[in-house]
N, C-alpha and C positions, 0 to 999 in steps of 0.2 A: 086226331088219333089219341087214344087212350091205352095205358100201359097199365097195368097193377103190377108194383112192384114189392114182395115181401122178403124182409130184411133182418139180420139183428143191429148190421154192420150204419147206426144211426150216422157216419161222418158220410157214408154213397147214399145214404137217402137223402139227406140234406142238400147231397152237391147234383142227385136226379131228379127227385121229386119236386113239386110245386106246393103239395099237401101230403101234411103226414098224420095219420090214423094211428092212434097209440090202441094195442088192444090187452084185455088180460080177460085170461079166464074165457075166450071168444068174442068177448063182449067190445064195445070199441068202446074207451073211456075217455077219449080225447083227442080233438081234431084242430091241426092248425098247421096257420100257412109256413112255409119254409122258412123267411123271414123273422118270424114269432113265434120260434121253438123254445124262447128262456122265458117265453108267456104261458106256460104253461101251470093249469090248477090242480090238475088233478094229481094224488098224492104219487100215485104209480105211476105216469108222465114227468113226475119231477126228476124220481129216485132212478131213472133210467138215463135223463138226460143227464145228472150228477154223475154218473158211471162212466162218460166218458166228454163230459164238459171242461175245457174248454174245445170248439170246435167252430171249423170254418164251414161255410155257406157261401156257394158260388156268387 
């Protein structure tokens, strides 16, 4: 089973999801697994997670 979950709340996506879709502008600019969210390149995936880094992950 498959859920799409959209969020701004990044600490319940982290602790639901298995992958997370970073988007701006519509566009998706970066995808990664739960796990590997402070791997993130993209400059707008960075400046998102810093907003509310540090955070836990089930």
């Amino acid at each position: 089973m498959t859920y799409l979950f959209v969020a701004h709340d990044l600490q319940a996506v982290a602790n639901l999801c298995d992958r997370v879709l970073f988007l701006y502008r519509g566009m998706i600019v970066e995808e990664l697994e739960r796990n590997r969210l402070s791997d993130a390149k993209n400059e707008y995936a960075k400046a998102l997670l810093a907003s509310v880094m540090p955070f836990r992950s089930r």
